[in-house]
C-alpha positions as CSV (number, residue, x, y, z in Angstrom):
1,X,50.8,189.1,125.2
2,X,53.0,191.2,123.6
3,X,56.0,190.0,124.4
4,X,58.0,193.8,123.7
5,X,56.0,195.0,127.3
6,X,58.2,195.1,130.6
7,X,58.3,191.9,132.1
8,X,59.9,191.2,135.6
9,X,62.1,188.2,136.0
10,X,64.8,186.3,137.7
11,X,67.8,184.5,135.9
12,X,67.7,181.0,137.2
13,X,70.4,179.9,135.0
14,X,72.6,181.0,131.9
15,X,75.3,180.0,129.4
16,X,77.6,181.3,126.6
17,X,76.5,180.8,123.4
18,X,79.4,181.7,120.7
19,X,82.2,183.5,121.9
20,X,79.9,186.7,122.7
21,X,76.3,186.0,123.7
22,X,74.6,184.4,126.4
23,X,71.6,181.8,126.7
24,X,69.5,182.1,130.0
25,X,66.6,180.6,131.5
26,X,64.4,183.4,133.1
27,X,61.3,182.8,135.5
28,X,59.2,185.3,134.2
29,X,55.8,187.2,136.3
30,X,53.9,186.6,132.6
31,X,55.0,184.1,130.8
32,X,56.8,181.5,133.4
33,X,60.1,180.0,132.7
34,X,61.3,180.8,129.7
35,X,64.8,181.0,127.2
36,X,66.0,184.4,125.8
37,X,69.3,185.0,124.3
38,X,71.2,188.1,124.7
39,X,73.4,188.3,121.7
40,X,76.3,190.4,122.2
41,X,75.9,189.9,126.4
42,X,79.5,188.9,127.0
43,X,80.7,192.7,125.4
44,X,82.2,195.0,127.7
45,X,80.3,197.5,125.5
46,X,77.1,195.9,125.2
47,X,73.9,197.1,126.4
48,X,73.5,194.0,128.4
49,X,76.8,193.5,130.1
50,X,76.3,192.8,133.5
51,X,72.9,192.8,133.9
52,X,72.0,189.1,134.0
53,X,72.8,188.7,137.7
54,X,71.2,185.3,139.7
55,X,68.6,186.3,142.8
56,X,68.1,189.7,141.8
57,X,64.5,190.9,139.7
58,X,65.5,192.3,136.9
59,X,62.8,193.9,134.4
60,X,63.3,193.0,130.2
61,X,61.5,193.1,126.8
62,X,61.4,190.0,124.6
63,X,60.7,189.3,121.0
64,X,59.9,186.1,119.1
65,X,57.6,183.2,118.7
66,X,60.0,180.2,118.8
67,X,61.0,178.8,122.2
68,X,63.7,180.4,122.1
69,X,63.0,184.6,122.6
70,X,65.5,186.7,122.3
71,X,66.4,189.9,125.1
72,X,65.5,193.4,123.6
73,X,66.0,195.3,126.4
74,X,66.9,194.8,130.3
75,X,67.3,197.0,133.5
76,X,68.2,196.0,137.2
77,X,68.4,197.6,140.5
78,X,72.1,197.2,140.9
79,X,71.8,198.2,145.2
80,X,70.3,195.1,145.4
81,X,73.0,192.1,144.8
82,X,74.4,188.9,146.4
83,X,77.9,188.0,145.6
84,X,79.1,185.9,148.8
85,X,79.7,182.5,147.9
86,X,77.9,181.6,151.0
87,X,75.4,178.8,152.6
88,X,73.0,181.5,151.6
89,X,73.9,181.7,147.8
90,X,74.1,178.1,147.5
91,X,70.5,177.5,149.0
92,X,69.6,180.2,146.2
93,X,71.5,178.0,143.9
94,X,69.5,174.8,144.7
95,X,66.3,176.8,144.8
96,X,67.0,178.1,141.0
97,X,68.2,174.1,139.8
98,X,65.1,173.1,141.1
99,X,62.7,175.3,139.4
100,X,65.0,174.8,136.2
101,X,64.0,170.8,136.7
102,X,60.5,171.2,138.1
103,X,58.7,174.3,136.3
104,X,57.3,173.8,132.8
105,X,58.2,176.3,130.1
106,X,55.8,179.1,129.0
107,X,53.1,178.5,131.7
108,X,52.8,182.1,133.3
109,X,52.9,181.0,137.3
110,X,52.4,184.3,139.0
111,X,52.2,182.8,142.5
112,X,55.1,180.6,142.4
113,X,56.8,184.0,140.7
114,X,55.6,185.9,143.9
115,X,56.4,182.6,146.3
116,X,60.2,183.0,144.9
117,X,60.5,186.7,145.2
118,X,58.6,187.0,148.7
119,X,61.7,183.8,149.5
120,X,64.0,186.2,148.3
121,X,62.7,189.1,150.5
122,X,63.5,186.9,153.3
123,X,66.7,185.3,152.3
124,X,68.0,189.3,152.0
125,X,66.2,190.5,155.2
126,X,68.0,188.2,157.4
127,X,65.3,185.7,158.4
128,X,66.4,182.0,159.3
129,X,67.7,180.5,156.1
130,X,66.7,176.9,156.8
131,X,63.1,177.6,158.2
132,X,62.8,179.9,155.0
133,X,64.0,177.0,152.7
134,X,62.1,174.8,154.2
135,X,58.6,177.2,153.9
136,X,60.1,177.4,150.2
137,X,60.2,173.5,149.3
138,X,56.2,172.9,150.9
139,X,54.8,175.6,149.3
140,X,56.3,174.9,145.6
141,X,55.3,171.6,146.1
142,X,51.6,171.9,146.7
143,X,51.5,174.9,144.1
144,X,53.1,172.8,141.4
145,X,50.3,170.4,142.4
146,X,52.7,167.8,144.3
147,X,51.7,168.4,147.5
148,X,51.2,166.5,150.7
149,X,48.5,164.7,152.4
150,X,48.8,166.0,155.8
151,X,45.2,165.3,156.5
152,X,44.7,161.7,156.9
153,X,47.7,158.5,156.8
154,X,47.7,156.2,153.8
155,X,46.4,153.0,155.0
156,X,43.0,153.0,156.9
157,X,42.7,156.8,155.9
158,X,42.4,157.5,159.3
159,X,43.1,161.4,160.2
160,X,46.6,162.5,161.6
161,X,46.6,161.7,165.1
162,X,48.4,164.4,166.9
163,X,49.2,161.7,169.4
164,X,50.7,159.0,167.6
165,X,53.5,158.8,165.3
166,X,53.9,158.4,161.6
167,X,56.9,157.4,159.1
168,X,56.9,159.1,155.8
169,X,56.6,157.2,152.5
170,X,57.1,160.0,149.5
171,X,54.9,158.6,147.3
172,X,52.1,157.5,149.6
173,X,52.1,159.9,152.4
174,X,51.9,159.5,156.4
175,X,51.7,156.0,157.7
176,X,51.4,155.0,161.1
177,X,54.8,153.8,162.8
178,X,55.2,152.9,166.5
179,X,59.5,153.1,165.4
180,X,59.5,156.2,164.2
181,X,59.4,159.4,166.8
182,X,58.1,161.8,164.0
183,X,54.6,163.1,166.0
184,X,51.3,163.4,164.4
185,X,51.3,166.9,166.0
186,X,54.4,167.8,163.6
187,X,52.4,166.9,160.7
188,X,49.6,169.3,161.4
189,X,52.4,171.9,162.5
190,X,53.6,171.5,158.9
191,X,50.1,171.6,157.1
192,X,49.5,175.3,159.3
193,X,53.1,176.4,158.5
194,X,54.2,176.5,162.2
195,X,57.6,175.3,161.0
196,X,59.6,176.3,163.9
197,X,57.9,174.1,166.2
198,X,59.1,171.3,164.4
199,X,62.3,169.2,164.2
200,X,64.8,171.3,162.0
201,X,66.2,167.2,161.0
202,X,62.3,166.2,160.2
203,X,61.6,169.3,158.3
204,X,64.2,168.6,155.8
205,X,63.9,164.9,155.7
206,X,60.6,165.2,154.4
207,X,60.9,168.1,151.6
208,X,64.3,166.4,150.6
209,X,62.3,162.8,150.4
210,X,59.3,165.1,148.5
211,X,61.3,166.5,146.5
212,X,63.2,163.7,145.3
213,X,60.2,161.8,144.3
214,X,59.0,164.5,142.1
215,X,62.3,164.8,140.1
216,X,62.1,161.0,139.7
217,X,65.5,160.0,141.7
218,X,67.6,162.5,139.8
219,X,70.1,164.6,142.0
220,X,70.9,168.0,142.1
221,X,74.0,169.5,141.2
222,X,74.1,172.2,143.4
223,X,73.4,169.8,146.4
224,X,76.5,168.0,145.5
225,X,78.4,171.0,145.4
226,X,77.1,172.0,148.6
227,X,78.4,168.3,149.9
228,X,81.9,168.7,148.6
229,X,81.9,172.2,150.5
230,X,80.6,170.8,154.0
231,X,83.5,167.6,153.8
């Protein structure tokens, strides 16, 4: 590709590099995730001031063949911005630390790109932010090739049994549990997407135990800053 063509992107995280520029990590429709930097960014005068705003697609032009590119040229739509330090920006925030830990660099992953936008869509439009975060985590986890047997449990690989009820074990799957009250009909509610008809407390159980697993025990930063908020 020729990486001086119009890309779209989102920023999913940035720094200052010198006293003027700025380093960011941008998910890319093309190329994936990716590190430009835009020299000069932190200039009141500069061509890039201002534009590198989180949760917004912003369009640029990229040169260079080490890993780090550097920004040519960027444009935004400026009516479309999030600035509330809310429980809506910092779902946004975990969502963008997450991909930061989870996506490899320069792998073009257009349907995670379109996942992420299409969450976007429905973070701005109004739609339940929890269901939506949840939809979120289970997709990105069986696109990034993590995801869940919801088909059969993990010890006699017996199918789901809508009846019965299962524990979860993150890196086995579904096992059959007579102490647990999760239902075998919530599993297959989760494999078909019917989210809402499912425990709001199970739903994030689960992804958070998921998730976990596949960042091998680390933590996230923005779910601790989400904890100090809530105490």
């Amino acid at each position: 590709m020729n990486h001086n063509e119009w890309d779209d992107c989102f920023l999913l995280h940035q720094r200052s590099h010198g006293e003027t520029s700025l380093i960011a990590d941008v998910f890319t429709k093309k190329n994936g995730k990716i590190s430009i930097i835009a020299k000069g960014a932190k200039k009141p005068k500069s061509k890039y001031f201002g534009y590198l705003s989180p949760f917004v697609k912003l369009k640029i032009t990229y040169s260079g063949r080490s890993d780090l590119k550097t920004l040519t040229n960027i444009d935004r739509d400026f009516s479309y911005s999030s600035n509330n330090l809310s429980k809506t920006t910092y779902s946004l925030l975990y969502i963008n630390e997450l991909l930061v830990r989870l996506l490899p660099k320069d792998a073009a992953q257009e349907d995670l790109f379109n996942l992420y936008e299409n969450f976007l869509i429905d973070i701005h439009s109004g739609d339940d932010v929890e269901l939506s975060l949840r939809h979120f985590e289970f997709d990105l986890l069986d696109l990034l090739g993590y995801g869940l047997n919801f088909d059969s449990e993990i010890n006699e690989d017996k199918f789901i049994d809508p009846n019965k009820t299962y524990s979860f074990i993150p890196e086995s799957g579904f096992s059959e549990s007579k102490a647990s009250n999760f239902s075998g009909k919530d599993i297959i509610n989760i494999k078909n997407r019917k989210l809402s008809e499912v425990s709001k407390k199970h739903l994030k159980l689960i992804a958070q135990k998921a998730i976990h697993f596949c960042l091998d025990g680390r933590d996230l930063s923005s779910r601790e800053i989400f904890r100090k908020i809530q105490s």
